[in-house]
MARKE-319402 format. One record per residue: residue in three letters; x, y, z of N, C-alpha, C in turn. Coordinates in steps of 0.1 Angstrom, whole numbers. Each point is the difference from the previous one (the first is absolute). Example, Ala and Ser with C-alpha at 12.3 -4.5 7.8 and 13.67 -1.06 7.14 Angstrom:
BEGIN
 residuo   npx   npy   npz  capx  capy  capz   cpx   cpy   cpz
     ALA   132   -57    78    -9    12     0     9    12     0
     SER    -4    11    -7     9    11     0    -8    11     8
% end
This chain:
BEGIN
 residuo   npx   npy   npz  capx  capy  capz   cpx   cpy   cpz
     UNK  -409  -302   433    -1   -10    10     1     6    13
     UNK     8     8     0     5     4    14   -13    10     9
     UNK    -8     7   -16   -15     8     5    -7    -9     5
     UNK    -3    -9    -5    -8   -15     4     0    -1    15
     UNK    14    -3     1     3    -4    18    -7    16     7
     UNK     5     7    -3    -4    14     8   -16     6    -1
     UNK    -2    -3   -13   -14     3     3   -12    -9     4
     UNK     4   -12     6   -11   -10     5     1     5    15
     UNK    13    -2     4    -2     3    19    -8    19    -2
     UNK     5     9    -8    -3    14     5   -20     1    -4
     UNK    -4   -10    -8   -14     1    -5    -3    -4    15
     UNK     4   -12     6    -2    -8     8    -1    10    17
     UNK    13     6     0    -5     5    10    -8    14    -2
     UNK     3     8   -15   -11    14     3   -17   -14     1
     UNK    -3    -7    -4   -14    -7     2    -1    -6    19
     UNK    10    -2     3     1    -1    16    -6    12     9
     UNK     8     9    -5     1     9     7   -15     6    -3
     UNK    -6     3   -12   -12     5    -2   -18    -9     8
     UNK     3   -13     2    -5    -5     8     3     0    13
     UNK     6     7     8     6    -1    10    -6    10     3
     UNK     1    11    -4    -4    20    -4   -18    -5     2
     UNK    -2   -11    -4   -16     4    -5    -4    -9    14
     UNK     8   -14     1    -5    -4    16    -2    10    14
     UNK    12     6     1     2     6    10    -8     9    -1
     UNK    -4     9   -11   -14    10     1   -10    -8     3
     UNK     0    -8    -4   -16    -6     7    -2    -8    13
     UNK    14     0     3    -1    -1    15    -1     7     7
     UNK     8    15    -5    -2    15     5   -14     0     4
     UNK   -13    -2   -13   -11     5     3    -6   -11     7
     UNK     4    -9     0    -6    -7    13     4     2    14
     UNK     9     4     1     3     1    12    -6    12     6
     UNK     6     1    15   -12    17     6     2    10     2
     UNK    10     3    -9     7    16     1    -2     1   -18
     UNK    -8     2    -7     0    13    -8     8     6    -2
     UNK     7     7   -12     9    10    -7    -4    12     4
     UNK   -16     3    -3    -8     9    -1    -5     3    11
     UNK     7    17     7    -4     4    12   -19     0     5
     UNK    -8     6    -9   -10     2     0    -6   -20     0
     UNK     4    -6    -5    -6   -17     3     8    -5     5
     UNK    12     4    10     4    -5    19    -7    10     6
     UNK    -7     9    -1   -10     2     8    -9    -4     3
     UNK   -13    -2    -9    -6   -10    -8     0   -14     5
     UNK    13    -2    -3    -2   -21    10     0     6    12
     UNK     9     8     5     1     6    16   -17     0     7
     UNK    -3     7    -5   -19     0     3    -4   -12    -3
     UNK     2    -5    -6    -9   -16    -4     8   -12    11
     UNK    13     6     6     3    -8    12   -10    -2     7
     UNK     0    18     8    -2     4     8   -17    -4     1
     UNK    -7    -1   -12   -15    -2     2    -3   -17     4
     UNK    11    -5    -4     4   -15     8    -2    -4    13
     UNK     8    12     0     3    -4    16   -13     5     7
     UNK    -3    12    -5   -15     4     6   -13    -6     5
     UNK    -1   -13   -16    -9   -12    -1     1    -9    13
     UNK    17    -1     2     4   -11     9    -5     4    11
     UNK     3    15     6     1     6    12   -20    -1     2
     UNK    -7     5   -10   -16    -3     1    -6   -15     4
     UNK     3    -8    -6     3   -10    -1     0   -10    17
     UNK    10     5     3     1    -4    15    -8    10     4
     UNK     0    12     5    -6     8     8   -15     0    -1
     UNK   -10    -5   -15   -13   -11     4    -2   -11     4
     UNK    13    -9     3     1   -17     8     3     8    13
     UNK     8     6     4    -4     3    14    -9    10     3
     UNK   -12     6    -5   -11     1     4   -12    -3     2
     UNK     1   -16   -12    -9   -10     4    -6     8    -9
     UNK     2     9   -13    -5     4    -7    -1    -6   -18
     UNK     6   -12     5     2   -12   -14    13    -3     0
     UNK     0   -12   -14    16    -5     6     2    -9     4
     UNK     6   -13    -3     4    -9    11    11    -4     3
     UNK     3    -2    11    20    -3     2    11     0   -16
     UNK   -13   -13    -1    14    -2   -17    -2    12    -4
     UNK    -8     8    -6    -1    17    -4    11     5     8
     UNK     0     1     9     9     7    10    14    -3    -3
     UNK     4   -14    -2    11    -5    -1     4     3   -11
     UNK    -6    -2   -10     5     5   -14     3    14     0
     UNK   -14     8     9     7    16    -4    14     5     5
     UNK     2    -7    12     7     5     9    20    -6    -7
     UNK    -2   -11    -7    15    -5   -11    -6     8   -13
     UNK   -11     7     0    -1     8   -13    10    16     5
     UNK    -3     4    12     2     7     6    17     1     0
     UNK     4   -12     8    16    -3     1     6     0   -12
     UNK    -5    -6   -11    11     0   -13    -2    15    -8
     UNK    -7     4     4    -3     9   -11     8    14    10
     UNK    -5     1    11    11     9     9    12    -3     4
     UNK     7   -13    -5    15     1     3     7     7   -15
     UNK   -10     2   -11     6     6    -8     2    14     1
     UNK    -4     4     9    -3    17     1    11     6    -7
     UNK    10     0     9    15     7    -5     1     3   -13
     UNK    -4   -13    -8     3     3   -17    -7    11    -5
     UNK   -11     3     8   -10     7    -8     4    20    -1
     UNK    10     3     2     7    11     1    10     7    -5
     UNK    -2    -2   -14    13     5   -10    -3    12     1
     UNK    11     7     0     4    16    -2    -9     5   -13
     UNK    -6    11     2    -6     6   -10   -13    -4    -2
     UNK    -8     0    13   -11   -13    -1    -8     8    10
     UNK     0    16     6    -3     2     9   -14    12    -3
     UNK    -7    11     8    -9     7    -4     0     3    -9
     UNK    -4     5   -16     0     6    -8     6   -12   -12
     UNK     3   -10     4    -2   -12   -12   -16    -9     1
     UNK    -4     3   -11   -11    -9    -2    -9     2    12
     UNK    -4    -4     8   -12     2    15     5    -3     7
     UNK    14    -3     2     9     2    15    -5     4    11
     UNK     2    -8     8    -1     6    15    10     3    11
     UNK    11    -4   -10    14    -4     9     5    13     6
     UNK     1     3     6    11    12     5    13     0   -10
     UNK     5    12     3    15     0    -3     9    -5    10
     UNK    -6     5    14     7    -7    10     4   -17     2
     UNK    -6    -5    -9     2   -18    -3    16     4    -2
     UNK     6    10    -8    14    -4   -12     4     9    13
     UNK    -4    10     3    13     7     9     1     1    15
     UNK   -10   -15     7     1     0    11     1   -14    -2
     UNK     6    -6    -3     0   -17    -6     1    -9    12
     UNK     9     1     6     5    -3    12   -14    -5     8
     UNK    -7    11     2   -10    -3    11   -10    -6    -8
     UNK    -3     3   -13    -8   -11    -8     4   -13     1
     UNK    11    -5     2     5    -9    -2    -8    -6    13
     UNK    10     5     6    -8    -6    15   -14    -1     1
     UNK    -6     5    -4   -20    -4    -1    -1    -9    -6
     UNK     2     2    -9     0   -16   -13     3    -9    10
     UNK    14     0    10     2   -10     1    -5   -11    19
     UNK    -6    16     3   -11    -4     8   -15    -8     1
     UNK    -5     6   -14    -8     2    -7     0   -19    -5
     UNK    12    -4    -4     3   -11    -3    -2   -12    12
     UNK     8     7    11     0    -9     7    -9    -7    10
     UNK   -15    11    -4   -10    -6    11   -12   -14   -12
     UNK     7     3   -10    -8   -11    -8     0   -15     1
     UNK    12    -4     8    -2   -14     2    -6     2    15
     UNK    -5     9     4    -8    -7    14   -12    -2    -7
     UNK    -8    11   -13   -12    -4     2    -3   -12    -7
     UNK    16    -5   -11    -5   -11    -7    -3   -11    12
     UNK     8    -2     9    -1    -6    13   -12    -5     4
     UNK    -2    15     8   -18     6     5   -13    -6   -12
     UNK     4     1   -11   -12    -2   -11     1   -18     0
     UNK     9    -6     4     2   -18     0    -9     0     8
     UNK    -1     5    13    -7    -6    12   -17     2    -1
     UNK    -2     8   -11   -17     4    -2    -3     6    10
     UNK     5     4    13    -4     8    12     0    18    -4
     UNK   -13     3    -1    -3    12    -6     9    12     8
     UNK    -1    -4    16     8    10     6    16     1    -3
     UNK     3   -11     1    18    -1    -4     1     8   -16
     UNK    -7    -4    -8    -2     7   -15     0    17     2
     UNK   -13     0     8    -5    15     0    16    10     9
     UNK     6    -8     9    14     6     7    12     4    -8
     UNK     1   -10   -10    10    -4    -9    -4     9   -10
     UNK   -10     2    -6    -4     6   -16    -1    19     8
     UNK     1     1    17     2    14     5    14     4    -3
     UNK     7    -5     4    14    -4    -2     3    10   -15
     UNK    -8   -11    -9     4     3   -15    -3    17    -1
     UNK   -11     1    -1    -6    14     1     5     8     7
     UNK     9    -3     8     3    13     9    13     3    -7
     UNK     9   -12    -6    11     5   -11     0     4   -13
     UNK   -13    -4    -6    -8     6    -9     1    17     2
     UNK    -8     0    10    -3    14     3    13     8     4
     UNK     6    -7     5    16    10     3     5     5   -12
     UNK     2    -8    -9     8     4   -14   -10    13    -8
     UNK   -13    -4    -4   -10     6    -3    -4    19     4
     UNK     3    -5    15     0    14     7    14     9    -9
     UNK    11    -5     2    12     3     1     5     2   -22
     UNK    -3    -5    -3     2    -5   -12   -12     1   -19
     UNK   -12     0     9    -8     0   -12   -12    15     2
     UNK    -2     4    -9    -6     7    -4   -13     1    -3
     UNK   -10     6    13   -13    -3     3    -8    15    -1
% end
């Protein structure tokens, strides 16, 4: 009798616990950091070709090269959600010589000033979301300069060309 009592809660919680083990990995892989150094690289580029789309995206609406505001507007919150994630995208062990890396080493051992680009880099995105409301191709074209020029700061500094 006394097995009875004990082994209903211990079935009970080893069966908790093993759905719990199996949720959480599948939230793991849903989520945007990968286990696997070589596919956080992998999403890392498939960010970054996001943002690329976005950055194209506008820079043919403000040339009157196709595109129309709402286009713009969408790329440009395509643009902001997808680049306030940046930071995540930078686990240790993720850098030249994993998978097609482009990262520097200097991302891990000069962090500091990485930090600070990211978070430059961050902070000119709500003007173009701004700029891209107004459909005014010049406020867009000022604002998306903005982006690119902290783009380019990290890039210079940081990635491997």
């Amino acid at each position: 009798m006394k097995a009875n009592r004990l082994f209903g809660p211990l079935v009970l919680a080893a069966l908790s616990s093993t759905f719990l083990g199996v949720a959480s990995g599948a939230s793991a892989q849903a989520g945007s950091t990968p286990a696997d150094p070589v596919a956080q690289v992998e999403e890392r580029k498939a960010n970054f070709k996001t943002l690329g789309r976005a950055m194209n995206d506008l820079d043919t609406f403000v040339k009157g090269e196709g595109g129309t505001a709402e286009d713009a507007r969408a790329a440009a919150a395509t643009l902001a959600e997808t680049g306030r994630r940046i930071g995540d995208w930078w686990p240790e062990g993720t850098a030249v010589g994993v998978g097609d890396s482009e990262a520097k080493p200097e991302i891990w051992t000069d962090k500091a000033e990485f930090l600070a680009l990211q978070k430059r880099f961050e902070a000119t995105l709500p003007g173009l979301v701004q700029a891209a409301a107004t459909g005014d191709r010049a406020r867009i074209d000022a604002a998306l300069n903005a982006v690119s020029g902290e783009c380019r700061a990290c890039h210079d500094s940081y990635k491997l060309d």
